[in-house]
N, CA, C and O atoms as a GROMACS GRO file, in nm:
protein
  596
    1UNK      N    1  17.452  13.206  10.248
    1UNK     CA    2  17.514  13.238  10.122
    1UNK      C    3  17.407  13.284  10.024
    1UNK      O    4  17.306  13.215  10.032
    2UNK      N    5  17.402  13.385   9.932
    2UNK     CA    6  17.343  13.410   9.824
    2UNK      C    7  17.298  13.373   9.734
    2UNK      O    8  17.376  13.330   9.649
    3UNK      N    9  17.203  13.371   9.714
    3UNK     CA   10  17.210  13.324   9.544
    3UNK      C   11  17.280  13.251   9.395
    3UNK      O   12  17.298  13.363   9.348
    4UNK      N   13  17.302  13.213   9.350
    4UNK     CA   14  17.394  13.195   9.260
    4UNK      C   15  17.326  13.257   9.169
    4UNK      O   16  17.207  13.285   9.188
    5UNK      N   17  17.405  13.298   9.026
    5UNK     CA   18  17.360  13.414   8.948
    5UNK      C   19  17.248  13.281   8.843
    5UNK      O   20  17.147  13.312   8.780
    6UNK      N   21  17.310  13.128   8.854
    6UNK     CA   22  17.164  13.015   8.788
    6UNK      C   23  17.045  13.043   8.843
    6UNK      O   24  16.951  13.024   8.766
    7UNK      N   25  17.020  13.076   8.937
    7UNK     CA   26  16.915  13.077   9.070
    7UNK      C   27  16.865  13.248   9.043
    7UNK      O   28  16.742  13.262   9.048
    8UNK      N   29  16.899  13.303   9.031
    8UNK     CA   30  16.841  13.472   8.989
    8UNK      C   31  16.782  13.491   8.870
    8UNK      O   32  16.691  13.574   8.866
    9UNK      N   33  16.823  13.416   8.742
    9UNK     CA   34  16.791  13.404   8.626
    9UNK      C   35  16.646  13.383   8.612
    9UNK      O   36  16.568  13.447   8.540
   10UNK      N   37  16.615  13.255   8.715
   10UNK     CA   38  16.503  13.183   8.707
   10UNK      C   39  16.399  13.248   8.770
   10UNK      O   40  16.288  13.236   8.720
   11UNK      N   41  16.414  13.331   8.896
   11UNK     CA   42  16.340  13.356   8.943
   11UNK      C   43  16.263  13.474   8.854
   11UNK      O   44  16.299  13.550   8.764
   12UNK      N   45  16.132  13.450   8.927
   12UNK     CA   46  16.023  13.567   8.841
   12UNK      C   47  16.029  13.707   8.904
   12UNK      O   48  16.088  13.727   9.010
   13UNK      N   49  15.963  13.811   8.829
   13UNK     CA   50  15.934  13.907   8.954
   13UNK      C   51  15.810  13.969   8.913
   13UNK      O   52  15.779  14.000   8.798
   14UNK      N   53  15.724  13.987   9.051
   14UNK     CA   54  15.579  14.001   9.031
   14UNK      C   55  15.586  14.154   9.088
   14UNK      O   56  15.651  14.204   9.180
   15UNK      N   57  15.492  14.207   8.997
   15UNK     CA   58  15.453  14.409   9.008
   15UNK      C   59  15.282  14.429   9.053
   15UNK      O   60  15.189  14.382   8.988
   16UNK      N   61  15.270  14.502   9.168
   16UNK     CA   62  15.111  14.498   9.153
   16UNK      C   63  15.110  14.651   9.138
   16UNK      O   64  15.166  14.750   9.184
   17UNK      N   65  14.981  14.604   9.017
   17UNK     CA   66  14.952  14.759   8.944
   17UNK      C   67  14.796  14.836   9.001
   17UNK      O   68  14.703  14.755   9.006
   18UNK      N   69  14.773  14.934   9.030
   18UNK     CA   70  14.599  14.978   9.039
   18UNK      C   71  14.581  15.045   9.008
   18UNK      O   72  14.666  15.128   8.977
   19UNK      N   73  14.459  15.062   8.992
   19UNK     CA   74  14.402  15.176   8.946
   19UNK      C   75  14.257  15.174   9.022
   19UNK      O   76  14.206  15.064   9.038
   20UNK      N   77  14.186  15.295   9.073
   20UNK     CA   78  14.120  15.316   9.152
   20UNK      C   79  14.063  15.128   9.256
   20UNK      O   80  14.134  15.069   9.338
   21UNK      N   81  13.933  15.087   9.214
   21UNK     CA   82  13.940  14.956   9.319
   21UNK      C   83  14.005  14.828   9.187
   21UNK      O   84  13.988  14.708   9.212
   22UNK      N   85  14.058  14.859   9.087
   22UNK     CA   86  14.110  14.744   8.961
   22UNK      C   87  14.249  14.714   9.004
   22UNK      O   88  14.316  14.807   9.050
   23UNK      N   89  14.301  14.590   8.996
   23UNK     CA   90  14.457  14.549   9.012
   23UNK      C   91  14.464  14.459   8.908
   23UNK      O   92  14.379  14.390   8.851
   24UNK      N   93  14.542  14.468   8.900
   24UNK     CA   94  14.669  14.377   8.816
   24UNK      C   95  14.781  14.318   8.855
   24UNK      O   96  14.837  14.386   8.942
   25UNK      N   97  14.832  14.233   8.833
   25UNK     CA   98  14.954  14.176   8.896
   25UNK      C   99  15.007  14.117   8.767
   25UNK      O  100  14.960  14.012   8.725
   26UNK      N  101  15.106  14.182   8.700
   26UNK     CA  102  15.199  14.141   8.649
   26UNK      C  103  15.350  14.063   8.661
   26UNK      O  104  15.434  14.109   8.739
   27UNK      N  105  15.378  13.946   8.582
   27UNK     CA  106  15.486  13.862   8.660
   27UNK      C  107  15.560  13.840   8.514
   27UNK      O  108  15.506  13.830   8.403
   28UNK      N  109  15.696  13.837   8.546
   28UNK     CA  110  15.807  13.784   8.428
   28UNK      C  111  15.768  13.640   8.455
   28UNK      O  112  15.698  13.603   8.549
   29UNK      N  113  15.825  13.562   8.358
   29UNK     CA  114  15.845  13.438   8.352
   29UNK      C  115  15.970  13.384   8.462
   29UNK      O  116  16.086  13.422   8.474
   30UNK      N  117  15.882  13.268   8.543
   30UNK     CA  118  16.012  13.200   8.601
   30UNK      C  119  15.956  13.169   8.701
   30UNK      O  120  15.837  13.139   8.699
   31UNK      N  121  16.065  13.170   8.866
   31UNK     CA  122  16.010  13.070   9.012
   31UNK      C  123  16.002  13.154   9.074
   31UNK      O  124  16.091  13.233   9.105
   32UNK      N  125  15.804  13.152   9.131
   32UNK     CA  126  15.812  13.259   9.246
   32UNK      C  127  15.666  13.211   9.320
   32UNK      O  128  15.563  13.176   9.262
   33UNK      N  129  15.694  13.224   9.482
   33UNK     CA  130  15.562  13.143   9.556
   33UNK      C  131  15.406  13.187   9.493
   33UNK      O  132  15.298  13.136   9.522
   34UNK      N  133  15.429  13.281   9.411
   34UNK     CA  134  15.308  13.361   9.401
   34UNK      C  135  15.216  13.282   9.299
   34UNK      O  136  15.094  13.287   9.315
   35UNK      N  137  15.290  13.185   9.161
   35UNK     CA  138  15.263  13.138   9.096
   35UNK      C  139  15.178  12.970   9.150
   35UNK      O  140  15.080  12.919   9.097
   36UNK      N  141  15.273  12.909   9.288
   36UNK     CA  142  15.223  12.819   9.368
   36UNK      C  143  15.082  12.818   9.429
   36UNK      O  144  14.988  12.738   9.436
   37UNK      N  145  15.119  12.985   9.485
   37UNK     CA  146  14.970  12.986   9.598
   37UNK      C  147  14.855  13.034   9.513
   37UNK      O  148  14.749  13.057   9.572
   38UNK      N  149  14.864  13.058   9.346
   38UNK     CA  150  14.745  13.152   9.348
   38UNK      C  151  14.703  13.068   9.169
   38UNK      O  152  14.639  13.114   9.075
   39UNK      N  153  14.768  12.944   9.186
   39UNK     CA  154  14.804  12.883   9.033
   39UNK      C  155  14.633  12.911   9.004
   39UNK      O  156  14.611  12.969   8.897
   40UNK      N  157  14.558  12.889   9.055
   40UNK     CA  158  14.373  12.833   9.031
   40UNK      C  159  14.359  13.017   8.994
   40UNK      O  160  14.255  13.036   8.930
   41UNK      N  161  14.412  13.105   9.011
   41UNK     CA  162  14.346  13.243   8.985
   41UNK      C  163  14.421  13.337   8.922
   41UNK      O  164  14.407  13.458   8.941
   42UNK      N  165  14.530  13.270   8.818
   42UNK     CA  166  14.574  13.334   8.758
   42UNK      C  167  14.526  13.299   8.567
   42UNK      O  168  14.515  13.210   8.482
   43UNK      N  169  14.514  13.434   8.592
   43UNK     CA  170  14.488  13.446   8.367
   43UNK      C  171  14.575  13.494   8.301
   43UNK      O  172  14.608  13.612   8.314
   44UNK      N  173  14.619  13.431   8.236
   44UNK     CA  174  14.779  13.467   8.122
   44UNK      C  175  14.705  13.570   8.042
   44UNK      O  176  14.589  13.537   8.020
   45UNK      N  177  14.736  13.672   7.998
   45UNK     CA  178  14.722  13.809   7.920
   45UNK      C  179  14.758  13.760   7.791
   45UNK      O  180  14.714  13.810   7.687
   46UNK      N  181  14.839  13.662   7.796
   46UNK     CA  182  14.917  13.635   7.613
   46UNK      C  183  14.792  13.532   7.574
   46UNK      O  184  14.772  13.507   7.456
   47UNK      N  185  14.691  13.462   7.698
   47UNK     CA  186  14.606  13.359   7.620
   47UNK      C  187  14.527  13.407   7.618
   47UNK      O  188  14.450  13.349   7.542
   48UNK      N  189  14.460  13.536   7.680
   48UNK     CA  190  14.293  13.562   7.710
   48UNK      C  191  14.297  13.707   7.783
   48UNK      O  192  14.316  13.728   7.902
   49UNK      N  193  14.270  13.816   7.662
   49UNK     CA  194  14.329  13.946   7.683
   49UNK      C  195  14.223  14.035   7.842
   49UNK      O  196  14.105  14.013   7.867
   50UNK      N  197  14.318  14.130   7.920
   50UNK     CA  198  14.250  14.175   8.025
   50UNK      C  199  14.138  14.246   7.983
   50UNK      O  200  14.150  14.302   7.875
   51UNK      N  201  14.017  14.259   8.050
   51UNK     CA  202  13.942  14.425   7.983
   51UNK      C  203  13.938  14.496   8.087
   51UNK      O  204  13.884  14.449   8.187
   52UNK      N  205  13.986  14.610   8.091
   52UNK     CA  206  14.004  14.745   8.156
   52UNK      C  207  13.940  14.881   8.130
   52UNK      O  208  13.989  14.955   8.044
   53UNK      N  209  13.863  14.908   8.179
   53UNK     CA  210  13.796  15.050   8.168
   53UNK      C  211  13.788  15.036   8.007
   53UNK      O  212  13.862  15.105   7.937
   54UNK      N  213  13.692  14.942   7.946
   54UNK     CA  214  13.686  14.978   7.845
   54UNK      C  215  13.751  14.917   7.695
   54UNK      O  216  13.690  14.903   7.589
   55UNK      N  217  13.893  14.886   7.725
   55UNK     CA  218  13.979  14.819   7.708
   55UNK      C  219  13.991  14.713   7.668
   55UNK      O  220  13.896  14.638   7.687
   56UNK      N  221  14.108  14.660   7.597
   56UNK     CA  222  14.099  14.475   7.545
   56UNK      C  223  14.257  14.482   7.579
   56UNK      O  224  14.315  14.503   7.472
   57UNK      N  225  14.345  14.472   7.681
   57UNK     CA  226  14.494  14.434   7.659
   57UNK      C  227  14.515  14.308   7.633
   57UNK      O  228  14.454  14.216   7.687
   58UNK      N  229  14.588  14.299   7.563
   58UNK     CA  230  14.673  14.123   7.583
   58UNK      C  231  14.783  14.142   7.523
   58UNK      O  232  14.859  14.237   7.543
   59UNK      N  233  14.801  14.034   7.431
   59UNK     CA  234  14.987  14.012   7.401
   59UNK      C  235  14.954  13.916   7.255
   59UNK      O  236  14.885  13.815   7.243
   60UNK      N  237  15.021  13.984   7.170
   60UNK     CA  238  15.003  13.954   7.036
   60UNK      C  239  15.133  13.946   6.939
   60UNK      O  240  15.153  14.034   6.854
   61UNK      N  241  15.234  13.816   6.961
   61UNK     CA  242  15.361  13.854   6.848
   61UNK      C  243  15.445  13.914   6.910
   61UNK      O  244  15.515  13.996   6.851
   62UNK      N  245  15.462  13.888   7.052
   62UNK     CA  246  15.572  13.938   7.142
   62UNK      C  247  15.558  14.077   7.231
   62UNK      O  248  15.630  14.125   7.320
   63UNK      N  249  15.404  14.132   7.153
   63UNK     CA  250  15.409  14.267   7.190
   63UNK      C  251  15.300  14.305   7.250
   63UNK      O  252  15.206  14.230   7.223
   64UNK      N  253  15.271  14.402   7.330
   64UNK     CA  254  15.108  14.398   7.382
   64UNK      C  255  15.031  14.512   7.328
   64UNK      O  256  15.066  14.629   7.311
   65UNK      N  257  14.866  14.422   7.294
   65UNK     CA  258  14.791  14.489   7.218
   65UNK      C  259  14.696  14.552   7.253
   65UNK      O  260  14.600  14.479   7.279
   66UNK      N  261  14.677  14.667   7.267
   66UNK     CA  262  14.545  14.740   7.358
   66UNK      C  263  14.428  14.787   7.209
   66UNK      O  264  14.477  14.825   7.103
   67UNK      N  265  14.278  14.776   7.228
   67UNK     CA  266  14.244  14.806   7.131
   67UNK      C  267  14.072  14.817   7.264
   67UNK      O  268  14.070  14.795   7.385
   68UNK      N  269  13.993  14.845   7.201
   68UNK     CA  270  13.881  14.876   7.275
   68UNK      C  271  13.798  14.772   7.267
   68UNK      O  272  13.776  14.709   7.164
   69UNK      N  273  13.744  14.750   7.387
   69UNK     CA  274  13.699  14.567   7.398
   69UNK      C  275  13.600  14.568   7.314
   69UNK      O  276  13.548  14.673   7.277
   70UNK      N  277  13.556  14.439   7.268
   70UNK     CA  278  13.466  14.408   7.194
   70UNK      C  279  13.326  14.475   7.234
   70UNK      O  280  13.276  14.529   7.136
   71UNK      N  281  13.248  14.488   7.353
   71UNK     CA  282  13.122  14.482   7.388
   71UNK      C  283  13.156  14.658   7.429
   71UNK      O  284  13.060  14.734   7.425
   72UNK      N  285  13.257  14.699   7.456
   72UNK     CA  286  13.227  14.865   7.405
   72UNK      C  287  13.238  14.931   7.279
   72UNK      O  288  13.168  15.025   7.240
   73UNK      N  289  13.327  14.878   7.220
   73UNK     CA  290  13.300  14.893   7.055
   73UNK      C  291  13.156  14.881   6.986
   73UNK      O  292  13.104  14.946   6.895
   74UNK      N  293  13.109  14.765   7.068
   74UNK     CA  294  12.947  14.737   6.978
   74UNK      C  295  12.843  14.860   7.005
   74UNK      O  296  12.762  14.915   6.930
   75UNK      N  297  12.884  14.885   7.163
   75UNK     CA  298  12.874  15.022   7.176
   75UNK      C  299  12.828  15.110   7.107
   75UNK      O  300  12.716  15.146   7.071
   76UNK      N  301  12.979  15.155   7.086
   76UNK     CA  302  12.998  15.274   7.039
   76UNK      C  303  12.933  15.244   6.865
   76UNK      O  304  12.858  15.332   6.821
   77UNK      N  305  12.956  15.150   6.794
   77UNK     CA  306  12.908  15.202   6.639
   77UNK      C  307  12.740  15.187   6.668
   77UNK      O  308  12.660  15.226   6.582
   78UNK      N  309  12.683  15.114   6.826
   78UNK     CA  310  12.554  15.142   6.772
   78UNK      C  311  12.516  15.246   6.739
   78UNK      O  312  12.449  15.287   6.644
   79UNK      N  313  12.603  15.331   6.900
   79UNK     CA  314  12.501  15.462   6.918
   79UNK      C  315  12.584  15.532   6.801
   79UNK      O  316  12.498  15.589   6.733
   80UNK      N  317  12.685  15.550   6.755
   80UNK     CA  318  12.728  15.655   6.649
   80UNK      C  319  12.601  15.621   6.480
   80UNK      O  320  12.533  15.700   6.415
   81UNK      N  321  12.617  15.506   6.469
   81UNK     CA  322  12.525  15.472   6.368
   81UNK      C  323  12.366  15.512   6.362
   81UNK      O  324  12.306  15.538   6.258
   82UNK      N  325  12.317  15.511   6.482
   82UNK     CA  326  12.185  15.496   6.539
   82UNK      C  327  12.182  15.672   6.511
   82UNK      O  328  12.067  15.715   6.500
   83UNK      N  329  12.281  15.765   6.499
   83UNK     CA  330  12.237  15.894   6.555
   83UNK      C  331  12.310  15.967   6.401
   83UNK      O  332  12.314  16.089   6.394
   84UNK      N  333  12.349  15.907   6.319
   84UNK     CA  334  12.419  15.920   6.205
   84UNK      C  335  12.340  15.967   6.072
   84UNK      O  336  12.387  15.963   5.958
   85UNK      N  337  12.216  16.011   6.106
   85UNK     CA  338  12.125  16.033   6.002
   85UNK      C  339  12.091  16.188   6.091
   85UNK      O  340  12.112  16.299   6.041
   86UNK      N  341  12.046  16.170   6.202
   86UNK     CA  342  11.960  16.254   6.268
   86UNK      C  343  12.076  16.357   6.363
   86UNK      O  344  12.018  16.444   6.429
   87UNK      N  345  12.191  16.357   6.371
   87UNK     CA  346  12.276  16.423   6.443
   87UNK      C  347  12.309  16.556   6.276
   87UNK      O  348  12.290  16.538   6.155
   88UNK      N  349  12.363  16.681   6.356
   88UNK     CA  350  12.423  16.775   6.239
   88UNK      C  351  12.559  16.694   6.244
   88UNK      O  352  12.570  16.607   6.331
   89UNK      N  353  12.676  16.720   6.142
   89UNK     CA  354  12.783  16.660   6.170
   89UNK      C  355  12.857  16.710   6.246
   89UNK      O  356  12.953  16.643   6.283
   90UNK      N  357  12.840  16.850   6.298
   90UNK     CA  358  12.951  16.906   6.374
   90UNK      C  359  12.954  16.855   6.508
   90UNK      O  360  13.053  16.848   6.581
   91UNK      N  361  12.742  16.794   6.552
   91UNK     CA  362  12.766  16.727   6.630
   91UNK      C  363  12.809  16.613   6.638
   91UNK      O  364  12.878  16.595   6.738
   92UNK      N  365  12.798  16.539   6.584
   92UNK     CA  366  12.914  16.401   6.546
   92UNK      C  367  13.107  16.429   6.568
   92UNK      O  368  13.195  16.380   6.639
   93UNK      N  369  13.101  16.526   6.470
   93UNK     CA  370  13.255  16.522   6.497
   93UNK      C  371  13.280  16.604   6.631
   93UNK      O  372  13.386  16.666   6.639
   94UNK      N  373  13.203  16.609   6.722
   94UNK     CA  374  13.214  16.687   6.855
   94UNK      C  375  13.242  16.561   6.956
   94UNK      O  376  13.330  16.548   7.041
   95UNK      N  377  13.151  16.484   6.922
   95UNK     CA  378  13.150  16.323   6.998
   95UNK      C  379  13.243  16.235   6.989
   95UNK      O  380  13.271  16.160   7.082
   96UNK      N  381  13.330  16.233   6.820
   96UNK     CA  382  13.416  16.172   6.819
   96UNK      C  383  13.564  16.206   6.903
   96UNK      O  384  13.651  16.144   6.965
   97UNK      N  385  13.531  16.351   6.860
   97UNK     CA  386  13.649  16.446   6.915
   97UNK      C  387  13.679  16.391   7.088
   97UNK      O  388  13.794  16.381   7.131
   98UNK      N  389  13.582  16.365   7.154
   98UNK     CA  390  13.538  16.355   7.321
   98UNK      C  391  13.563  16.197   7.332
   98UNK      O  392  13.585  16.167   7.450
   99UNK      N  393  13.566  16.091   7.247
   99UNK     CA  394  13.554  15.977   7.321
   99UNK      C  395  13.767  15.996   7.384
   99UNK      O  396  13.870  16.061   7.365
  100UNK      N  397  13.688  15.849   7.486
  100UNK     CA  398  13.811  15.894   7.619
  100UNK      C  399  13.904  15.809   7.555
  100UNK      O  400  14.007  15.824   7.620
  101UNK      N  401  13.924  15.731   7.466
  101UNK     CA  402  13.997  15.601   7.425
  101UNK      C  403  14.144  15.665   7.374
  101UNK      O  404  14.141  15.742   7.278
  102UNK      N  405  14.290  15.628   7.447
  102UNK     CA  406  14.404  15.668   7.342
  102UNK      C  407  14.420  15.584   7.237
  102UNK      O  408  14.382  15.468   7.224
  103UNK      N  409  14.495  15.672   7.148
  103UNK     CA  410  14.500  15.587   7.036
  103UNK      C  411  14.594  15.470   7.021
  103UNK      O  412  14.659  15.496   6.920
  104UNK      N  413  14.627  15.377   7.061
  104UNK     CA  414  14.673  15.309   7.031
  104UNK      C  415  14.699  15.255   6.885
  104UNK      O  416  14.616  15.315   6.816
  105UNK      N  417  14.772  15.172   6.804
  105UNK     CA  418  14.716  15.112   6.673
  105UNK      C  419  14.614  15.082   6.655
  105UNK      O  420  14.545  15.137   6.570
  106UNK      N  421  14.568  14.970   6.742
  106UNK     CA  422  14.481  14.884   6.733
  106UNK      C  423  14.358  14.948   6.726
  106UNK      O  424  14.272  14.903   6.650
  107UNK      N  425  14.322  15.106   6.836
  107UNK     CA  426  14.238  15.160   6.866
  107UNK      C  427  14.203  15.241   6.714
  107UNK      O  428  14.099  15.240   6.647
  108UNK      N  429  14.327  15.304   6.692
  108UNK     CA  430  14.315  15.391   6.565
  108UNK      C  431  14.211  15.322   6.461
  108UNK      O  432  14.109  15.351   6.399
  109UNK      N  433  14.285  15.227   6.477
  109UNK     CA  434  14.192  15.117   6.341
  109UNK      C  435  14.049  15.085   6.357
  109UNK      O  436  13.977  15.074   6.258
  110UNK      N  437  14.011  15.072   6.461
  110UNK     CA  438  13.876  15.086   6.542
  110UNK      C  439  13.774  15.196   6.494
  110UNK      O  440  13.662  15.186   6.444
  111UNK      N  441  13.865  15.324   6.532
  111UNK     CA  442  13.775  15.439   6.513
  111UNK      C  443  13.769  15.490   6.386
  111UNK      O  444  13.672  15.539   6.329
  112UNK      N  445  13.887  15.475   6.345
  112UNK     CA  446  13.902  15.505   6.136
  112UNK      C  447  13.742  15.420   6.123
  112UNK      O  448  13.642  15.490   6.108
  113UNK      N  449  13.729  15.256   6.131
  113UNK     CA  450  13.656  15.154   6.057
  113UNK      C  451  13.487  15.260   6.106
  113UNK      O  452  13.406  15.290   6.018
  114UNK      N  453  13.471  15.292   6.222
  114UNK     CA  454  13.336  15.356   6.282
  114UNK      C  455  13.293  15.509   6.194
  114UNK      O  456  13.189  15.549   6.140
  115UNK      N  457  13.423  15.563   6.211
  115UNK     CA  458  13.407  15.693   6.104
  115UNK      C  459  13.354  15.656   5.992
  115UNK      O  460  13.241  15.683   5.951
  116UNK      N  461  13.453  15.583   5.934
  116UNK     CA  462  13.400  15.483   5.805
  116UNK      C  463  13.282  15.485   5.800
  116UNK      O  464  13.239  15.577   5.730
  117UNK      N  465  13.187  15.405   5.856
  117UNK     CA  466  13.081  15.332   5.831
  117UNK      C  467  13.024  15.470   5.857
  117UNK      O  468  12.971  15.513   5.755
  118UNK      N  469  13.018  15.537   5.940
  118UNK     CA  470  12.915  15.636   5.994
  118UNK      C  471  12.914  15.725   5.857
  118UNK      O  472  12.806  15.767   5.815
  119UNK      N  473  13.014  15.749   5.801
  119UNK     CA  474  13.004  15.849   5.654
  119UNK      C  475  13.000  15.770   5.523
  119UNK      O  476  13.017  15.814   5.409
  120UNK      N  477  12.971  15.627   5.568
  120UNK     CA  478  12.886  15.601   5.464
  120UNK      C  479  12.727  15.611   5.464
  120UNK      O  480  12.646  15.636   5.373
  121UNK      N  481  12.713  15.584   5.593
  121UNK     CA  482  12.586  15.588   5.590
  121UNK      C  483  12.528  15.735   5.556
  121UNK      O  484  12.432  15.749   5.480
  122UNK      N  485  12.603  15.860   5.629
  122UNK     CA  486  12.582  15.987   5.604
  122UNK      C  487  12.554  16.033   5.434
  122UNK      O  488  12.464  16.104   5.388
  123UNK      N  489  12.669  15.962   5.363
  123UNK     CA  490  12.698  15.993   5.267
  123UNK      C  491  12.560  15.936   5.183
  123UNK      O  492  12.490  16.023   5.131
  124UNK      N  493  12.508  15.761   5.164
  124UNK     CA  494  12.389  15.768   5.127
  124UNK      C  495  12.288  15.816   5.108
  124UNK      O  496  12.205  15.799   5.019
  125UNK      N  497  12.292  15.894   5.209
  125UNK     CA  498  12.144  16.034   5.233
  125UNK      C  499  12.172  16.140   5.195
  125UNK      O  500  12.087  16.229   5.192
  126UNK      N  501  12.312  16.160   5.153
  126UNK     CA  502  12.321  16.287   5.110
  126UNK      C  503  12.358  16.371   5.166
  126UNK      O  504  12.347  16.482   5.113
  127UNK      N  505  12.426  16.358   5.310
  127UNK     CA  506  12.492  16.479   5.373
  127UNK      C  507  12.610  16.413   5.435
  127UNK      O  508  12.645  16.298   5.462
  128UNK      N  509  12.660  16.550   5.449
  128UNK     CA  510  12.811  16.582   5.489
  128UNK      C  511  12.880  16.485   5.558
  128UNK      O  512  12.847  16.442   5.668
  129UNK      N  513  12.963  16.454   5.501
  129UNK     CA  514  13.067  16.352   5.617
  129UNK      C  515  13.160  16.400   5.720
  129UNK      O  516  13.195  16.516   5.743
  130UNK      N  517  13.189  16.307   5.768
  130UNK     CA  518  13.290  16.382   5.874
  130UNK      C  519  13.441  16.369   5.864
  130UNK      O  520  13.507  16.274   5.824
  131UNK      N  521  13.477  16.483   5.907
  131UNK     CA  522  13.650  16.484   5.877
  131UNK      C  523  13.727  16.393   5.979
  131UNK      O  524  13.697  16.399   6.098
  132UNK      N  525  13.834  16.301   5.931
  132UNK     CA  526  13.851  16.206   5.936
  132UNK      C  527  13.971  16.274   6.070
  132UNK      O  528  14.020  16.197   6.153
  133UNK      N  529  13.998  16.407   6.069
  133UNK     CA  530  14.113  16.488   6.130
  133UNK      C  531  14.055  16.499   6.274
  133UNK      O  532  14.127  16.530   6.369
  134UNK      N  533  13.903  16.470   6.288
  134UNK     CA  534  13.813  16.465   6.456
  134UNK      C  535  13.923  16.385   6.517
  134UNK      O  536  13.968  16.415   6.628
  135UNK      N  537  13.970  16.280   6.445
  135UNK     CA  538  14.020  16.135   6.563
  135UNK      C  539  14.189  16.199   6.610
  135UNK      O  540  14.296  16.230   6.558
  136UNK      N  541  14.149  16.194   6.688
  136UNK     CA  542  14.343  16.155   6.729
  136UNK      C  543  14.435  16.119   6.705
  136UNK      O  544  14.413  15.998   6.710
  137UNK      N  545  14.530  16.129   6.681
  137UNK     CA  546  14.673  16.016   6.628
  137UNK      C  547  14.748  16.040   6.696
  137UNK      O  548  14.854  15.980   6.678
  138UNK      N  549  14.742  16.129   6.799
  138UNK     CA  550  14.861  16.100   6.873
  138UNK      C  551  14.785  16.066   7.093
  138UNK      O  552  14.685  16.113   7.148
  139UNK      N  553  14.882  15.981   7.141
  139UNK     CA  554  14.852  16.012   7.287
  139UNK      C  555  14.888  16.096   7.345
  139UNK      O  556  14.982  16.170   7.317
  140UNK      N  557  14.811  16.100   7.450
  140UNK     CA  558  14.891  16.187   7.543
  140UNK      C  559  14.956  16.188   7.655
  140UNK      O  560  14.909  16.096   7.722
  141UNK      N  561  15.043  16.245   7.717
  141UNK     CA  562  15.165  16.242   7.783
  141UNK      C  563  15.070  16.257   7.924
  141UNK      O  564  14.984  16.343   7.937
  142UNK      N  565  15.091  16.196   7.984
  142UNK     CA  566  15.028  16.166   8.134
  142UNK      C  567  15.172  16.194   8.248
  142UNK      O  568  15.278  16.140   8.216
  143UNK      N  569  15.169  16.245   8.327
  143UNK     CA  570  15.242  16.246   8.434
  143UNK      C  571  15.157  16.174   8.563
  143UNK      O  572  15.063  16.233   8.617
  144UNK      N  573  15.197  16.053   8.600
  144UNK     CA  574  15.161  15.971   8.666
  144UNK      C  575  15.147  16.012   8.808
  144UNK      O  576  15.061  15.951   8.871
  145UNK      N  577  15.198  16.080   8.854
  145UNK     CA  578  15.183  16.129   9.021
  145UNK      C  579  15.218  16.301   8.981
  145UNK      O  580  15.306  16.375   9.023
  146UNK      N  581  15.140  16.318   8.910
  146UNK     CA  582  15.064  16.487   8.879
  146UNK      C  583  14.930  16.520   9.003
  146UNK      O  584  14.851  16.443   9.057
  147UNK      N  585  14.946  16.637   9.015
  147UNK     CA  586  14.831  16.603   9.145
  147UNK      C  587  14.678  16.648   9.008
  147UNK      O  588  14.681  16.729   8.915
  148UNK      N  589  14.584  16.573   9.046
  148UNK     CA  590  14.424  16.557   8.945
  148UNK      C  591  14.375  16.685   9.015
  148UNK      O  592  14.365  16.686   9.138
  149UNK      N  593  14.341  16.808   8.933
  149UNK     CA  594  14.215  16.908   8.974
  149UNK      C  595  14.095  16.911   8.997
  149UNK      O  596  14.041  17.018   9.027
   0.00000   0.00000   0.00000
């Protein structure tokens, strides 16, 4: 006999995701052996966000938050800062234009705060800032099983 529709409710269902040698295994809430056999090696995303190519995902207020991990961010404002006196700006806004990051919110806010700082510092010395129109605001549309050139 089947299921009862109490017994379907509960159960979880687990997705495995990849990307080149990276996986993920995503699971709904509920009963499934996977949670039994692997309890010691699983990390909740809502307590302690993934980092991915770069990346910070987790789950923030019901919703999930992608923003650029901490230790590539430090990154990025070194070297933008570090080169923020001695770069022309067109090369600057050439670099910003090129980083690989979509924008997410979280990300947006990231790269606005780096622009920021970088044209203040520009601006102290006396030259040109950069247009704030380099960054992105929108993503882009990916077709997932597109064949790569």
């Amino acid at each position: 006999m089947g299921q009862g529709a109490g017994q379907q409710a509960r159960d979880a269902k687990v997705q495995y995701l990849r990307y080149r040698s990276t996986f993920v295994l995503v699971a709904t809430q509920g009963e499934h052996p996977f949670f039994e056999e692997e309890r010691d090696n699983i990390r909740d995303a809502r307590e302690r966000p993934i980092r991915f190519y770069g990346y910070s995902i987790g789950y923030r207020d019901g919703h999930p938050f992608v923003r650029i991990a901490t230790g590539q961010y430090r990154e990025l404002v070194e070297a933008f800062l570090s080169s923020a006196l001695t770069s022309a700006g067109d090369v600057l806004a050439a670099r910003f234009k090129a980083l690989p990051f979509e924008p997410y919110g979280p990300v947006k806010v990231q790269l606005r705060r780096l622009l920021q700082r970088v044209n203040e510092v520009r601006r102290s010395a006396g030259l040109s800032r950069i247009d704030p129109g380099v960054l992105r605001v929108k993503r882009r549309a990916i077709k997932p099983f597109a064949l790569v050139e």
